[in-house]
RORO-29624 format. One record per residue (C-alpha): residue number from 1; residue in three letters; x, y, z. Coordinates in nm, 2 decimals, m for minus. Each point is the difference from the previous one (the first is absolute). Last residue first. Layout:
# RORO-29624
[r NUM, 'Ala', [X, Y, Z]]
...
***
This chain:
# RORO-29624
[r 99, 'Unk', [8.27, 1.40, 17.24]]
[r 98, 'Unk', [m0.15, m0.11, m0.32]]
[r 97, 'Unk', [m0.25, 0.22, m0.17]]
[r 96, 'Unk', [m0.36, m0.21, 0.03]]
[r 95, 'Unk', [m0.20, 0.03, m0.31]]
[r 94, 'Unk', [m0.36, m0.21, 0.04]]
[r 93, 'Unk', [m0.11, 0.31, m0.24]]
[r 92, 'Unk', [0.20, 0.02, m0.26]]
[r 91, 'Unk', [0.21, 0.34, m0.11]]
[r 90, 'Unk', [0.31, m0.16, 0.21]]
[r 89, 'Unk', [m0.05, m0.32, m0.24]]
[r 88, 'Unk', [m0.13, m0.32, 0.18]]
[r 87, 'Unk', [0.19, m0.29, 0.04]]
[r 86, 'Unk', [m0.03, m0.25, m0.23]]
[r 85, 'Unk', [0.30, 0.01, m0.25]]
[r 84, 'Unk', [0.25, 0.06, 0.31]]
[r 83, 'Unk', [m0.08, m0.31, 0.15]]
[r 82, 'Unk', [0.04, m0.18, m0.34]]
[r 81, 'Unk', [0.35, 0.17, m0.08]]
[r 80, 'Unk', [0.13, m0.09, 0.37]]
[r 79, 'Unk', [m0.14, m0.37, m0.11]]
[r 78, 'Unk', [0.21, 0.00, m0.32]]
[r 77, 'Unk', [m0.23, m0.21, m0.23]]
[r 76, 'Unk', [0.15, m0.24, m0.21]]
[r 75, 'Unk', [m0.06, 0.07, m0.40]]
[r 74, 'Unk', [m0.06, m0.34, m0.22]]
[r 73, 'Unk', [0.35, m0.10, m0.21]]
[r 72, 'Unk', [0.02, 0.12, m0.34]]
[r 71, 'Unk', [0.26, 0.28, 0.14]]
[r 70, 'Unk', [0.19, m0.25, 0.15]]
[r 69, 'Unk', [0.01, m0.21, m0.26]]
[r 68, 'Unk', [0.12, 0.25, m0.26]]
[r 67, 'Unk', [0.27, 0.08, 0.21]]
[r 66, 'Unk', [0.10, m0.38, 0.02]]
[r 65, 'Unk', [0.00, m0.05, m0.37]]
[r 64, 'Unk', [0.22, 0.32, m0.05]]
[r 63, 'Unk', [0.23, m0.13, 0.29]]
[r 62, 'Unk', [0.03, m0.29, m0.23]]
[r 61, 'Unk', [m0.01, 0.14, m0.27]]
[r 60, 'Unk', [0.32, 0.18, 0.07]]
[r 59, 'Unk', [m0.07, 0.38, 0.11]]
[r 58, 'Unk', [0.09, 0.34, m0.19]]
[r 57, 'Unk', [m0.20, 0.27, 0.10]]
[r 56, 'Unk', [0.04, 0.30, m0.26]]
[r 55, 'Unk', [0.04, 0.36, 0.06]]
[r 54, 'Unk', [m0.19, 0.25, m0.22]]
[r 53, 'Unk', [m0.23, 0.11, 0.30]]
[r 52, 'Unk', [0.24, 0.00, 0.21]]
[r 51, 'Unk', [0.20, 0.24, m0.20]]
[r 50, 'Unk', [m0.31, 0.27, m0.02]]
[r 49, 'Unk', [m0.06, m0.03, 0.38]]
[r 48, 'Unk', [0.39, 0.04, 0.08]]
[r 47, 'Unk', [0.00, 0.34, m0.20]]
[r 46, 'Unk', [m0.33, 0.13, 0.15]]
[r 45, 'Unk', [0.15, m0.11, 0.34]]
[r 44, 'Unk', [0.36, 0.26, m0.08]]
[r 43, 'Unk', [m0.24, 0.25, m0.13]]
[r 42, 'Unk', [m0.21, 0.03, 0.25]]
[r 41, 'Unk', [0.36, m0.01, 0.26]]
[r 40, 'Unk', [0.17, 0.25, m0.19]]
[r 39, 'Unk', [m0.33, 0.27, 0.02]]
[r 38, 'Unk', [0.01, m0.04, 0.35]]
[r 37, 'Unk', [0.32, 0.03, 0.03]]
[r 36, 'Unk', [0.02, 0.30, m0.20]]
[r 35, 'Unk', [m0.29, 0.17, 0.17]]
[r 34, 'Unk', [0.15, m0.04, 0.34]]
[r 33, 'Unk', [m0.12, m0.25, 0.22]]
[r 32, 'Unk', [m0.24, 0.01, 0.29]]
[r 31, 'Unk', [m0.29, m0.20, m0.14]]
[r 30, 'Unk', [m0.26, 0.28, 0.01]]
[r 29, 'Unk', [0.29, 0.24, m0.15]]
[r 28, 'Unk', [0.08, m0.26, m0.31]]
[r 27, 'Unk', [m0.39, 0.00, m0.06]]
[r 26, 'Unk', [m0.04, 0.35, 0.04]]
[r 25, 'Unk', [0.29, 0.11, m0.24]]
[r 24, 'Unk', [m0.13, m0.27, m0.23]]
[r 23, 'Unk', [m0.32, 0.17, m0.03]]
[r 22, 'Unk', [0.18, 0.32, m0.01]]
[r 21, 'Unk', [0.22, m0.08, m0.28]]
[r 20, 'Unk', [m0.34, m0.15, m0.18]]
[r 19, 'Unk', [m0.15, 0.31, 0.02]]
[r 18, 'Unk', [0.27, 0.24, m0.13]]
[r 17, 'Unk', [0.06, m0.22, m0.29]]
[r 16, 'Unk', [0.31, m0.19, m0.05]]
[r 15, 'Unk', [0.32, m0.01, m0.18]]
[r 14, 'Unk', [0.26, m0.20, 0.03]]
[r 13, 'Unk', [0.35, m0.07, 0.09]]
[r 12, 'Unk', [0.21, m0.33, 0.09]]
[r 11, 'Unk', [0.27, 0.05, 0.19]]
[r 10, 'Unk', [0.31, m0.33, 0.00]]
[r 9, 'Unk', [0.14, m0.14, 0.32]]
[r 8, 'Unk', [0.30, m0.21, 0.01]]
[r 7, 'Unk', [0.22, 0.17, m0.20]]
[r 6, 'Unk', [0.35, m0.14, 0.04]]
[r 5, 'Unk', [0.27, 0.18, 0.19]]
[r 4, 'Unk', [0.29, 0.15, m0.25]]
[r 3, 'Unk', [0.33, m0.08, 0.10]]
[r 2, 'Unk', [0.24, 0.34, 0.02]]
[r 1, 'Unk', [0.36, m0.09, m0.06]]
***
C-alpha cells in the first residue's frame, strides 16, 4: 500500500514587474541568498510584524501597577550612554578616531 507523505511546503505565485524583480534580485544577491529565500524571509517578518501588532499583553494589576511605575519613575543615566553623548562627531572638530 502506497502512504501518501504530507505536504509540508506549499508555492505561492505572483506576478511582478520587471523592475521590482530586479530590485529584489539585487537585494537577495547582496545578501547571498537566492531570490526565493529572500523573498520568504520579507514576507515571513512582514507577517510576524502585522501579528505583533494585534497581539495583546496580558498582566495582573499588579504587574500592570508596577510597569506603570517604572515608566513614571525619573530616567537614570547610563554613563557609557553619557560618554558617548559628548564626544565629538567624526565631522567635528576636537574628533579623535579611536585607535
Amino acid at each position: 500500500m502506497a502512504s501518501t507523505a504530507e505536504r509540508k511546503e506549499y508555492p505561492i505565485s505572483m506576478r511582478l514587474p520587471e523592475s521590482d524583480v530586479a530590485m529584489i534580485d539585487r537585494a537577495a544577491t547582496l545578501r547571498g541568498r537566492s531570490r526565493t529565500d529572500f523573498v520568504r524571509d520579507a514576507a515571513v517578518r512582514a507577517a510576524e510584524e502585522v501579528v505583533m501588532e494585534q497581539s495583546f499583553i496580558r498582566m495582573s494589576p499588579e504587574g500592570f501597577a508596577g510597569f506603570m511605575e517604572v515608566l513614571a519613575a525619573p530616567a537614570m543615566p547610563v554613563p557609557a550612554m553619557v560618554k558617548l553623548a559628548k564626544r565629538p562627531a567624526p565631522w567635528e572638530p576636537g574628533y579623535e578616531p579611536k585607535r
